[in-house]
MARVEXBA-191936 format. One record per residue: chain; residue number from 1; x, y, z of N, C-alpha, C, O in turn. Coordinates in pm, 1 decimal, always signed. Each point is the difference from the previous one (the first is absolute). Layout:
BEGIN
R   ch     i        nc1        nc2        nc3       cac1       cac2       cac3        cc1        cc2        cc3        oc1        oc2        oc3
R    A   NUM          X          Y          Z          X          Y          Z          X          Y          Z          X          Y          Z
...
//
This chain:
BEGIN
R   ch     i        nc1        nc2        nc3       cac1       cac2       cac3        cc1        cc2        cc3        oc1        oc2        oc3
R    A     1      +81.9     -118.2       +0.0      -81.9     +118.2       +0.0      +86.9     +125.4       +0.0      -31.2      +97.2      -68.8
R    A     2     +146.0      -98.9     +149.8      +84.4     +141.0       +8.5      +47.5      +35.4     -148.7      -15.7     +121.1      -15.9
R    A     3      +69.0     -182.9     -101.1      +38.7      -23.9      -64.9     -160.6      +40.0     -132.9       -4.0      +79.4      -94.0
R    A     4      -38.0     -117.2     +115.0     -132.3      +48.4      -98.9      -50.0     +151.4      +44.3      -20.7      +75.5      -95.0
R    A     5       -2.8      -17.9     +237.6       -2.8      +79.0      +17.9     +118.1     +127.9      -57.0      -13.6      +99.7      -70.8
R    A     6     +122.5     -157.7     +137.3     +133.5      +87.3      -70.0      -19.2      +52.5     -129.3      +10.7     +116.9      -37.3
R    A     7      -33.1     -193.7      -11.0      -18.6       -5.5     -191.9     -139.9      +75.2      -20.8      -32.2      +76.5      -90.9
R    A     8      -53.2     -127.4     +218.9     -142.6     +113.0      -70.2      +33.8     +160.1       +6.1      -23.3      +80.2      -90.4
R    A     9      +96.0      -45.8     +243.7       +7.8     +128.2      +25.3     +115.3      +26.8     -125.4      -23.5     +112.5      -44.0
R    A    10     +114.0     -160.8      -13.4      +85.9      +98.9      -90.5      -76.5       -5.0     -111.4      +23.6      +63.8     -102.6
R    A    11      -91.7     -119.2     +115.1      -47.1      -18.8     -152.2     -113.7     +150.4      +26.3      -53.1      +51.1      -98.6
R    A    12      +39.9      -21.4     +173.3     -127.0     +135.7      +16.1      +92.8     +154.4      +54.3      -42.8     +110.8      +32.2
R    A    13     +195.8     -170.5      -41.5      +71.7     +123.7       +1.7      +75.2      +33.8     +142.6      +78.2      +89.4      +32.5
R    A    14     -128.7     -185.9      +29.0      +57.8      +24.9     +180.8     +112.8      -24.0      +51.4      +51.1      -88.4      -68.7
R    A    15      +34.8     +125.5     +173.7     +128.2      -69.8      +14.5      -25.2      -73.3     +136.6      -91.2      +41.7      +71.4
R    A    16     +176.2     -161.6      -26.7      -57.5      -63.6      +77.8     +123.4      -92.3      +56.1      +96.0      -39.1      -66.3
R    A    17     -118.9      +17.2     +187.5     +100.5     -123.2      +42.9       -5.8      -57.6      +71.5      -47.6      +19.4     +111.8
R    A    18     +122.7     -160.8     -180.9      -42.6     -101.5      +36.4      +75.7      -68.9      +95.1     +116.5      +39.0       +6.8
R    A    19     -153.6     -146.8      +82.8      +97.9      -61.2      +81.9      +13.4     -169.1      -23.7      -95.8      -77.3       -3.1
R    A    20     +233.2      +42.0      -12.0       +4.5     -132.5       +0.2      +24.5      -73.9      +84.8      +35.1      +73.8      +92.1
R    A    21      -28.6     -187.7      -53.8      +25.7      -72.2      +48.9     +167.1      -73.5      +79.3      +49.6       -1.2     +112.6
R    A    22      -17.3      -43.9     -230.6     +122.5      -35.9      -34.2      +95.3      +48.5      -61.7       -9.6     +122.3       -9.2
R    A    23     +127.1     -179.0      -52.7      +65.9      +78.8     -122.0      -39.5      -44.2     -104.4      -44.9      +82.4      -79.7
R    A    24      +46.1     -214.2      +43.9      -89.3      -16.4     -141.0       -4.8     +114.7      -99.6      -24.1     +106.1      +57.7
R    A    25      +42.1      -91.7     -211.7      -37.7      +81.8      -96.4     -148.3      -71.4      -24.4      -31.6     -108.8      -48.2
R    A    26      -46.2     +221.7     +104.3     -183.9      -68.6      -49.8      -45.2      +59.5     -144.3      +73.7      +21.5      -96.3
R    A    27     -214.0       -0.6     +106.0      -52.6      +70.9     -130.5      +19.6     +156.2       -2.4      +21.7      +75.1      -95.1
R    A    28      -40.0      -42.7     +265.9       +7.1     +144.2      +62.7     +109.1      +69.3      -75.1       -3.1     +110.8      -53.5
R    A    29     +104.2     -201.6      +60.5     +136.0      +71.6      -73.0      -10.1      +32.9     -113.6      +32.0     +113.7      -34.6
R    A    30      -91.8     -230.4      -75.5       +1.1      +24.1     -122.7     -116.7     +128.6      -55.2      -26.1      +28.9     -116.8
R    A    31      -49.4      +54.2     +285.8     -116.6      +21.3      -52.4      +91.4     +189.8      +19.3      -31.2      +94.9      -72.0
R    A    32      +92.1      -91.0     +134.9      +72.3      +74.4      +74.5     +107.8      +63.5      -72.6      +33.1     +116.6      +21.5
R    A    33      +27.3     -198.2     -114.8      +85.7      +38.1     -100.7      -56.9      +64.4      -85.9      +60.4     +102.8      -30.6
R    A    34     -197.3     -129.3      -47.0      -63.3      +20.4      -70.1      -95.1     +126.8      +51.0      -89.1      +28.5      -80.0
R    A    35      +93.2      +29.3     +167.0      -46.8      +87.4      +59.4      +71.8     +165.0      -10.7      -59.7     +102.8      +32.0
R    A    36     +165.7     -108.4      -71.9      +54.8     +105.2      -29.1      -10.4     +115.2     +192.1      -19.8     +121.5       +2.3
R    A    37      +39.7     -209.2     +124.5      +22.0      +15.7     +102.8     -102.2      +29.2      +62.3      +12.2      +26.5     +119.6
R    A    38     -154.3      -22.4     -187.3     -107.2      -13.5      +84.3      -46.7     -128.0      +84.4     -115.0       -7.2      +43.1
R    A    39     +216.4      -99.9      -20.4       -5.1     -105.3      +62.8     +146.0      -52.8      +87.3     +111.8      -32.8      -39.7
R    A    40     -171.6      +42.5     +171.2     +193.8       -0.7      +67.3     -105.1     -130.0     +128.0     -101.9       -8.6      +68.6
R    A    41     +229.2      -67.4     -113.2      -10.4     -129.4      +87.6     +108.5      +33.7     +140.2     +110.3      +54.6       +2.5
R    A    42     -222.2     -131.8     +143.3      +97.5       +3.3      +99.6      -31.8     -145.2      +62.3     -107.9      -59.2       +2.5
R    A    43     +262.3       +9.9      +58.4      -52.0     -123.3      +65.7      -84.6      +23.5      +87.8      -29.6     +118.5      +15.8
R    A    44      -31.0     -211.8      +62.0      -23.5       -6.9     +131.6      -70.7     -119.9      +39.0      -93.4      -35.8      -71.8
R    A    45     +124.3      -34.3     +177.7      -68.9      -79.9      +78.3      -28.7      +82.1     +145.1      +61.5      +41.5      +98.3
R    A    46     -227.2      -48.4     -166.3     -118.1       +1.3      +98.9      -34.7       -5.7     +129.7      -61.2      +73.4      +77.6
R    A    47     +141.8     -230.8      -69.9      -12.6      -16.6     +141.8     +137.9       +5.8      +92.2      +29.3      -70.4      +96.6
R    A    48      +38.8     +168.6     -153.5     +139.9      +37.1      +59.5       +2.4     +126.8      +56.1       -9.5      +83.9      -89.5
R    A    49      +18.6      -32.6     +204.2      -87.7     +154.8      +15.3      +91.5      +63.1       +0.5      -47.3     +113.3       -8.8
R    A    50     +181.4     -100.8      +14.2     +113.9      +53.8      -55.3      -31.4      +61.3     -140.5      -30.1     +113.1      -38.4
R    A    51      +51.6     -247.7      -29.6      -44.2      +64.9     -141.1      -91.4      +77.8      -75.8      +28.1      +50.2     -108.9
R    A    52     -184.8      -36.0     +191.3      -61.6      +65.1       +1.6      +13.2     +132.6      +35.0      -65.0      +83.8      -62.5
R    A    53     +157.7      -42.5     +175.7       +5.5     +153.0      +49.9     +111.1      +49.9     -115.3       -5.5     +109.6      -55.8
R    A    54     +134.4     -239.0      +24.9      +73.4      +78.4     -102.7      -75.3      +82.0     -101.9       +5.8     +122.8       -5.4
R    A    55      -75.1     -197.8      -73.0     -110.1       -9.8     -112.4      -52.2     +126.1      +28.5      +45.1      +97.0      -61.0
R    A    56     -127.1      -84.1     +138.4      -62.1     +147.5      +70.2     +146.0     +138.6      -33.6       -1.7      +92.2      -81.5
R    A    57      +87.3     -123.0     +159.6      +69.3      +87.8      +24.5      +70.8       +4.2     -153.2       +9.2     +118.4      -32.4
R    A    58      +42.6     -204.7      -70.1       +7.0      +18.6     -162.1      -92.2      +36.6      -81.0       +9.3      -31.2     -118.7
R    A    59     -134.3     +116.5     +173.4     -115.3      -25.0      -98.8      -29.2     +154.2      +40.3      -66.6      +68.3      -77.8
R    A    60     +117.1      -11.1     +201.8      -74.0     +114.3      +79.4      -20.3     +104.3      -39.9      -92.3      +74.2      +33.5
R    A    61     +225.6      -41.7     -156.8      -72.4     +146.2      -85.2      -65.6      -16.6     -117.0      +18.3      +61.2     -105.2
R    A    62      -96.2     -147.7     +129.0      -79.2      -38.0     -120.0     -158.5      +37.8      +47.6      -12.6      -17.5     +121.2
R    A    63      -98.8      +60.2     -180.6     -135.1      +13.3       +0.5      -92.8     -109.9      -72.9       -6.2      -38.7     -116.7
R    A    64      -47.1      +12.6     +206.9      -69.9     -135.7      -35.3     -189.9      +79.0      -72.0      -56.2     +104.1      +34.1
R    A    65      +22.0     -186.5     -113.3     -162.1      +18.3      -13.9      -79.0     -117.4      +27.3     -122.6       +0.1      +11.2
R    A    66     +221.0     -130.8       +2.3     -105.8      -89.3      -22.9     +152.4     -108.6     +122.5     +120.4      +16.4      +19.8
R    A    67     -195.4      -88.0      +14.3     +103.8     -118.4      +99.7     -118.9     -101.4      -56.0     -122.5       +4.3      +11.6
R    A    68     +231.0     -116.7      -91.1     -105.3     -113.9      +14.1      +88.3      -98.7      +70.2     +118.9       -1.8      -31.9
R    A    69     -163.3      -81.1     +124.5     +126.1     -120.9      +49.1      -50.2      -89.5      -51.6     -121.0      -15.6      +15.9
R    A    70     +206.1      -87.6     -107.1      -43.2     -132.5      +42.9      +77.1     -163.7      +11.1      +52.9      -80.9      -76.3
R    A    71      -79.7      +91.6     +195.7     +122.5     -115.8      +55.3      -86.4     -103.2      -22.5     -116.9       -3.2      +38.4
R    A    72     +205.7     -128.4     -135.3      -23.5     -140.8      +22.2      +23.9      -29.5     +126.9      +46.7      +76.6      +84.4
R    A    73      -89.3     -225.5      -65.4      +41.0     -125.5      +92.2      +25.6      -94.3      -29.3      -54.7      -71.8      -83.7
R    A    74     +147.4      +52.4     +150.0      +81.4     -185.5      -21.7      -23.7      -95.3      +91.3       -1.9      +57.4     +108.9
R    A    75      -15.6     -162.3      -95.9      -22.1      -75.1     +101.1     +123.5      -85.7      +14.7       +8.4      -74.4      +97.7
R    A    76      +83.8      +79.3     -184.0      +95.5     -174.6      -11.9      +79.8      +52.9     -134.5      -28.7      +86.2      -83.1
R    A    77     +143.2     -176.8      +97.9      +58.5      +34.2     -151.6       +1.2      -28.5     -140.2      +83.6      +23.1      -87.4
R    A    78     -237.0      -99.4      +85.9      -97.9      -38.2      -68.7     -109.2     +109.6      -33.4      -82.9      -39.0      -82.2
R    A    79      +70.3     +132.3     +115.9      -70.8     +158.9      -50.9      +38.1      +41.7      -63.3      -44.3     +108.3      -38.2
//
C-alpha cells in the first residue's frame, strides 16, 4: 500500500516521504529517482524509539500537510 500511495501522490504533483524498513533497494527507490526529488526515502524501524525521535529530529524543518503512517506486522520470519 505505501508504495501505490507514493506513486498516487507524485503522480498529482506532491512531494512526499517515505520510510523504509530495511536497506533493501525497493520500488520506493525506483519511484524516487524518477521523481526528480519530490520523493526522499528515510529508514526507520518503528518499533525502535530511538529511531523514531532521530527521524523526528531529521525531518524537523520540514512542514507537513498530510502524515499518513503505515506500519506492517510480522509475526515470524515467515511474514
Amino acid at each position: 500500500m505505501g508504495l501505490a500511495l507514493a506513486r498516487e501522490w507524485l503522480s498529482r504533483g506532491w512531494t512526499a516521504i517515505a520510510t523504509i524498513r530495511g536497506t533493501e533497494r525497493t520500488g520506493l527507490h525506483e519511484s524516487a529517482e524518477a521523481s526528480n526529488g519530490r520523493l526522499l526515502i528515510e529508514q526507520l524501524e518503528m518499533t525502535n524509539h530511538e529511531a523514531v525521535r532521530a527521524l523526528r529530529d531529521r525531518l524537523s524543518a520540514h512542514q507537513f500537510d498530510v502524515l499518513f503512517v503505515n506500519a506492517g506486522v510480522a509475526n515470524g520470519a515467515e511474514d
